[in-house]
C-alpha positions in Angstrom: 5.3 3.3 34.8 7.6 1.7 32.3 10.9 0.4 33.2 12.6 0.5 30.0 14.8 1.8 27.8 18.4 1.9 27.4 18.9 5.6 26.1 19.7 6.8 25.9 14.0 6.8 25.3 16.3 9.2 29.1 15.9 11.9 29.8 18.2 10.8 31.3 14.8 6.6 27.1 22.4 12.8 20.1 23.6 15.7 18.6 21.9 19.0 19.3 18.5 20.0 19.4 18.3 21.8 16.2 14.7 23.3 16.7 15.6 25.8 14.0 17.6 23.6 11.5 14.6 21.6 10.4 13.7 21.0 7.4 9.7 22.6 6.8 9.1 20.0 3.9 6.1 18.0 4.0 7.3 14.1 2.9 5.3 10.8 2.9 6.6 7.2 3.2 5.4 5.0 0.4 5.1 1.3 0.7 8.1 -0.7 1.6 8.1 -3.6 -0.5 11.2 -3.0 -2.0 14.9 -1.8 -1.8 14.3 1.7 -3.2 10.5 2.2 -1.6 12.5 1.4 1.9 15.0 4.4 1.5 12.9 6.8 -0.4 10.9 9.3 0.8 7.7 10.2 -1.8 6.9 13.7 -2.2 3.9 14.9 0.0 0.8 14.2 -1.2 -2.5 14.3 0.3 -2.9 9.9 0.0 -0.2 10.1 2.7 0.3 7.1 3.9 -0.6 5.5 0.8 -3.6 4.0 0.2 -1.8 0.6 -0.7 -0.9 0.7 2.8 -4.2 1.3 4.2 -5.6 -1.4 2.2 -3.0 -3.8 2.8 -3.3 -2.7 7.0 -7.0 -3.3 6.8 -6.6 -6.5 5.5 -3.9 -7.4 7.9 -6.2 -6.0 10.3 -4.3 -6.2 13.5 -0.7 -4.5 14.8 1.3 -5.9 17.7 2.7 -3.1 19.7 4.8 -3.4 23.0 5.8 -1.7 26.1 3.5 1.2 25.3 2.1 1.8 28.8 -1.2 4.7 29.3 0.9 6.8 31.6 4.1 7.0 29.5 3.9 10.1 26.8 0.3 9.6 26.5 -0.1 6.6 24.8 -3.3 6.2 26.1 -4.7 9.4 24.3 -2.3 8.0 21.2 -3.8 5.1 20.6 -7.2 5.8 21.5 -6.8 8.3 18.3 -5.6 5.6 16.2 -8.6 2.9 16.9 -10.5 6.3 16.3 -8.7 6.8 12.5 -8.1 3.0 11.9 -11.3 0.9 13.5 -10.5 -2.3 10.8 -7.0 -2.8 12.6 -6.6 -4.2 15.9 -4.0 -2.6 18.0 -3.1 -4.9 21.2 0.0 -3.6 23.5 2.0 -7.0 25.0 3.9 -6.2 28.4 3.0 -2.3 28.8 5.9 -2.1 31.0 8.3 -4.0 29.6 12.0 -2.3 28.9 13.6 -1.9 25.9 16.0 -4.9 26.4 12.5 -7.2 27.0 10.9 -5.9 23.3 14.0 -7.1 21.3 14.0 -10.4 23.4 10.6 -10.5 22.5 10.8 -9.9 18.8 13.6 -12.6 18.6 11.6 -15.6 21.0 8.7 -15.1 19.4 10.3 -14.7 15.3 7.4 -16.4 13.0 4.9 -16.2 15.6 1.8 -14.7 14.7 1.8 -12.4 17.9 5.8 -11.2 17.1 5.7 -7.4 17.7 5.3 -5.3 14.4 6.7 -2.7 15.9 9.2 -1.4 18.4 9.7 1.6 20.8 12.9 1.7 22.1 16.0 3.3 23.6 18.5 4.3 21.2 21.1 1.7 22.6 18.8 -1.2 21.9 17.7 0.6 18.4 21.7 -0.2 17.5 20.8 -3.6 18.7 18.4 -4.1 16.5 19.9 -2.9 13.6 23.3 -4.8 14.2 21.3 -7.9 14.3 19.1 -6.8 10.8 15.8 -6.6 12.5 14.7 -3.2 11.0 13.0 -2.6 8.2 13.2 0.9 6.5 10.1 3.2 6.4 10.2 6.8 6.0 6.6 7.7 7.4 5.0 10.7 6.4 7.1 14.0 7.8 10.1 12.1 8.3 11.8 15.1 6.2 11.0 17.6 9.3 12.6 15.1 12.1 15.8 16.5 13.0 19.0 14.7 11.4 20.2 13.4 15.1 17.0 11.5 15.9 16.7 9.1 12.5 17.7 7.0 10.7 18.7 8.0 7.5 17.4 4.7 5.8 14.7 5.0 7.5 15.9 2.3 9.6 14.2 4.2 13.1 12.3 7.4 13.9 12.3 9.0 17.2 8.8 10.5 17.6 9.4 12.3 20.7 11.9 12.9 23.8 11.9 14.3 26.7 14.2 15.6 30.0 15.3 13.7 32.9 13.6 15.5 36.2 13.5 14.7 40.2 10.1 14.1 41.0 8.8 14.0 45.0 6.5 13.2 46.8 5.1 16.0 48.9 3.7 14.7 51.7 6.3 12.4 52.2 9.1 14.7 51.4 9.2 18.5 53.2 11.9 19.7 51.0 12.1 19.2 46.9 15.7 18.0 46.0 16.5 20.5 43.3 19.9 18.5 42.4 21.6 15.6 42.0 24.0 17.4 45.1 21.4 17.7 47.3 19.9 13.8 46.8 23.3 13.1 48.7 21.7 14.9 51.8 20.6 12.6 55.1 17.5 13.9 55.1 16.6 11.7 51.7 18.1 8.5 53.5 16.0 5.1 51.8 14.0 7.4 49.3 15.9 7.8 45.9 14.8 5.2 43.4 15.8 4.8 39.8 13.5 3.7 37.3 15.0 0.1 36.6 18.2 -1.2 36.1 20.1 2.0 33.9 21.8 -1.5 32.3 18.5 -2.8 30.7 16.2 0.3 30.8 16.2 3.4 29.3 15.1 5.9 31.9 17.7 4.4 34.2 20.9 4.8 31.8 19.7 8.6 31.4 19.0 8.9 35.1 23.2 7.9 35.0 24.1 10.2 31.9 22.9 13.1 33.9 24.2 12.4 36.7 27.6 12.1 35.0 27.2 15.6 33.5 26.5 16.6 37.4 29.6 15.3 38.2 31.7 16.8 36.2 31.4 13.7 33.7 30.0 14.2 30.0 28.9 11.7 27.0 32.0 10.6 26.6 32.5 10.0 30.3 29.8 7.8 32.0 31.7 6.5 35.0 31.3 10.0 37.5 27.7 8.8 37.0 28.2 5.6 38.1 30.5 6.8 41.2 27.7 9.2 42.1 24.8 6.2 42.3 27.7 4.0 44.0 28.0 7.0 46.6 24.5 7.3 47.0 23.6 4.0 48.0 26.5 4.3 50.3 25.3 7.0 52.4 21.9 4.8 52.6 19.7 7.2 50.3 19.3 4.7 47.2 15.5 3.0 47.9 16.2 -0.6 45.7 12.5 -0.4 45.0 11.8 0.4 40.8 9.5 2.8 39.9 6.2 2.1 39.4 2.2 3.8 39.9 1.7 1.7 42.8 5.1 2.5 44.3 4.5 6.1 44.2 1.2 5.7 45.5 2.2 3.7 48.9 4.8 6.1 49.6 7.8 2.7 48.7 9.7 6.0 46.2 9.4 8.9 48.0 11.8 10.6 46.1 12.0 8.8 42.0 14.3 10.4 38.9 12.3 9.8 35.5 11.5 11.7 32.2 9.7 15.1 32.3 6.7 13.0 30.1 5.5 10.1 32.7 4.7 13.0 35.3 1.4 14.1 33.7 -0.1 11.4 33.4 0.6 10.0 36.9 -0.9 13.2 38.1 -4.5 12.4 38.4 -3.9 9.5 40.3 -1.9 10.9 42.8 -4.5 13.5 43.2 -7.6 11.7 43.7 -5.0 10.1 46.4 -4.5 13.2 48.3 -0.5 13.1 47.1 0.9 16.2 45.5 4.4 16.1 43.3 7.1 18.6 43.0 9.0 17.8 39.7 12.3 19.7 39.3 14.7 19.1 36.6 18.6 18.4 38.0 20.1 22.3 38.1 23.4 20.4 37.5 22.8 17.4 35.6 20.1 18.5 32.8 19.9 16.0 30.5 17.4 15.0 27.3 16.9 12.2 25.4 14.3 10.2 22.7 13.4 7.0 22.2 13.0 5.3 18.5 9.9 3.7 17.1 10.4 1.4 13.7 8.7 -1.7 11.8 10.2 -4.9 12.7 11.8 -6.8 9.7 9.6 -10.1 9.1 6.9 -9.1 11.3 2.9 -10.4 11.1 1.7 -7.3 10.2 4.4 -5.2 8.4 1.7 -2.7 6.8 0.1 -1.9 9.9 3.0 -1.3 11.4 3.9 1.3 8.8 0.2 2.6 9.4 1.3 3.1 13.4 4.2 4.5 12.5 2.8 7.0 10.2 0.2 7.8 13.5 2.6 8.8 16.1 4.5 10.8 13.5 1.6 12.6 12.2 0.2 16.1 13.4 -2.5 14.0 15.4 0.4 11.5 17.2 2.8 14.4 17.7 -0.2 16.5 19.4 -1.1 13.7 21.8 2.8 13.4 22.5 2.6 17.0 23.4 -0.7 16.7 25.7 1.4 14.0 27.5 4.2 16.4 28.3 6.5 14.6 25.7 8.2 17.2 23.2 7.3 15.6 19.6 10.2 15.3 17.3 8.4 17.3 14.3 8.0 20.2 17.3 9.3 22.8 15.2 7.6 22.6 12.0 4.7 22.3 14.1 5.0 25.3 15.6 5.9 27.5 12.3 2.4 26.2 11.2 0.5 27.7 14.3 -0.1 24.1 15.4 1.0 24.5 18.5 -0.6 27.0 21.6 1.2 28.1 24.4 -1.4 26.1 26.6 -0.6 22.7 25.0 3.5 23.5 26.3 1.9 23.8 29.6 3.2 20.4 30.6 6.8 21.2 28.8 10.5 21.2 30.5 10.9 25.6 30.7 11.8 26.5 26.9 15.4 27.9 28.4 15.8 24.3 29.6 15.3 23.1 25.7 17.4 25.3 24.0 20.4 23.7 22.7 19.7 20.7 24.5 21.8 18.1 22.9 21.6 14.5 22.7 24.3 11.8 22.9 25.4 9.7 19.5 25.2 6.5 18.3 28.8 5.9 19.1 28.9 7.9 22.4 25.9 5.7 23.7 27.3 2.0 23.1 30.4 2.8 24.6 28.6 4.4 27.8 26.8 1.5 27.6 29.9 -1.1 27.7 31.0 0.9 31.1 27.9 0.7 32.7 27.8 -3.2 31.9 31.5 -3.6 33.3 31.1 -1.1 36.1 27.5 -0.9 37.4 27.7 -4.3 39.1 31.1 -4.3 41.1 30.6 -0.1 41.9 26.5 -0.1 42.4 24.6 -3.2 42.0 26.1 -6.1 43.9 27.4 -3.7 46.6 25.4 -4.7 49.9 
């Protein structure tokens, strides 16, 4: 599994889900070479993305993506479809689990290089990062008109292709009783077993994991710190395992009990099977919680068209499909479904629709000041406590 992304890509990785509010208007993005192609978005066409940018991806004929592991929302399936669409253009991913923090150090150490990332996928904290520090550059990729106002950019600075819940996941044979709360993970019986998925300071999943626990505890986006109490209390009582989250963790029994987004359940599934381990995955009654994570082309980059090429993908009907299969919720959902896109069986891995409705995410603002706490708080309350 990924340890990443300062949300924030969590689930725990906004304003309000507006599953009705968007906007059923089909829209390409055109090639970014300049200032007005950057912030305008073409009207649809059936040469969507362009064919300047095919040609000049082809020719390019490589795209450096990052922290993209198989497990997380599908990616394998994702880019298995895109070598399928685009064979001329090479698609390695560097450091599958690397965090969010770790892609932006990346992008800046390795500035010029011909192995730079092209493009990002990120938390939304370390999306402000990037921008602040002018490492975006602006693509509106084909359906960016039926993304939901909260989860882009309006420059077309960042898309958020998908997002997803925070749940409780357990491991059956370990644990006898599901925790169904953040309440009940207080409760002797889960003594050593509670892991986080990385540090919430530097990775996504983690700062959600926080957020919701915040909201269980009486806290809200405004107000991180009950969150950070509540982790503080739980490795008190002896039930926080100091072990991250990872396949092979799971597997040996190290995280018996592990909070993560709905979306990198699925595809650890199989695995645990053919191992004999069954899950229980239950989203927090008291602390539900939903967040994205944004995917953009990286200003100065090797291969700037393919980026925009991979970008288009994982926004298009074929990316936002394999999001789906993955147990992600694709940012274009609605207008997916109003086309009959979408069957009841491919929601089978879903968060209960009751659980999505409404469900609102923090903002810009209301994530980098959560994020200032946790850097002045989580150390002294959580992290350097023996």
């Amino acid at each position: 599994m990924r340890n990443s992304r300062l949300n924030t890509k969590s689930i725990s990785k906004v304003g309000a889900f507006a599953l009705a509010s968007l906007l059923m208007l089909g829209a390409c993005g055109g090639d970014s070479s300049s200032d007005e192609a950057a912030t305008t978005t073409p009207a649809a066409t059936s040469d969507c993305p362009s064919a300047d940018i095919k040609t000049a991806a082809d020719t390019e004929a490589q795209v450096n993506l990052i922290a993209l592991p198989d497990n997380w929302a599908n990616y394998k399936g994702i880019l298995e479809a895109f070598r399928v669409k685009y064979p001329m253009v090479k698609n390695p991913v560097a450091n599958p689990d690397a965090s969010s923090a770790d892609e932006l150090t990346a992008v800046e150490t390795l500035k010029g290089q011909p192995d730079m990332p092209d493009a990002l996928d990120v938390s939304p904290a370390i999306a402000q990062e990037v921008d602040t520090k002018g490492l975006w550059e602006p693509y509106k990729p084909c359906g960016f008109d039926e993304i939901p106002a909260d989860m882009k950019d309006p420059d077309g600075k960042w898309v958020a292709a998908y997002y997803g819940v925070m749940a409780i996941g357990s491991n059956d044979t370990i644990v006898k009783t599901a925790p169904t709360s953040f309440a009940e993970l207080l409760d002797p019986m889960y003594k050593g077993q509670v892991a986080l998925n990385g540090d919430p300071r530097e990775a996504g999943a983690a700062f959600a994991s926080v957020m919701a626990a915040s909201i269980a505890n009486g806290g809200s986006f405004d107000d991180i710190l009950p969150g950070i109490e509540y982790f503080a209390k739980l490795k008190a009582a002896g039930n926080m395992a100091g072990t991250d989250v990872t396949e092979a963790s799971v597997l040996s029994g190290d995280t018996p009990i592990w909070i993560d987004w709905t979306y990198n359940y699925p595809g650890l599934t199989p695995k645990l099977t053919e191992n004999g381990i069954t899950v229980s995955i239950k989203v927090p009654s008291d602390g539900v919680y939903g967040g994205y994570y944004a995917q953009g082309v990286v200003a100065g980059s090797p291969h700037p068209n393919a980026a925009k090429l991979w970008i288009d993908h994982i926004i298009s009907d074929e990316g936002a499909l394999g999001y789906l299969e993955g147990g992600a919720i694709p940012a274009r959902f609605a207008a997916l479904e109003a086309a009959g896109k979408i069957t009841e069986d491919m929601k089978k891995n879903l968060p209960a629709a009751s659980l999505l409705e409404g469900l609102k995410f923090p903002s810009q603002a209301q994530i980098a000041a959560a994020k200032e706490v946790l850097a002045k708080q989580w150390g002294p309350l959580v992290a350097d406590k023996k």
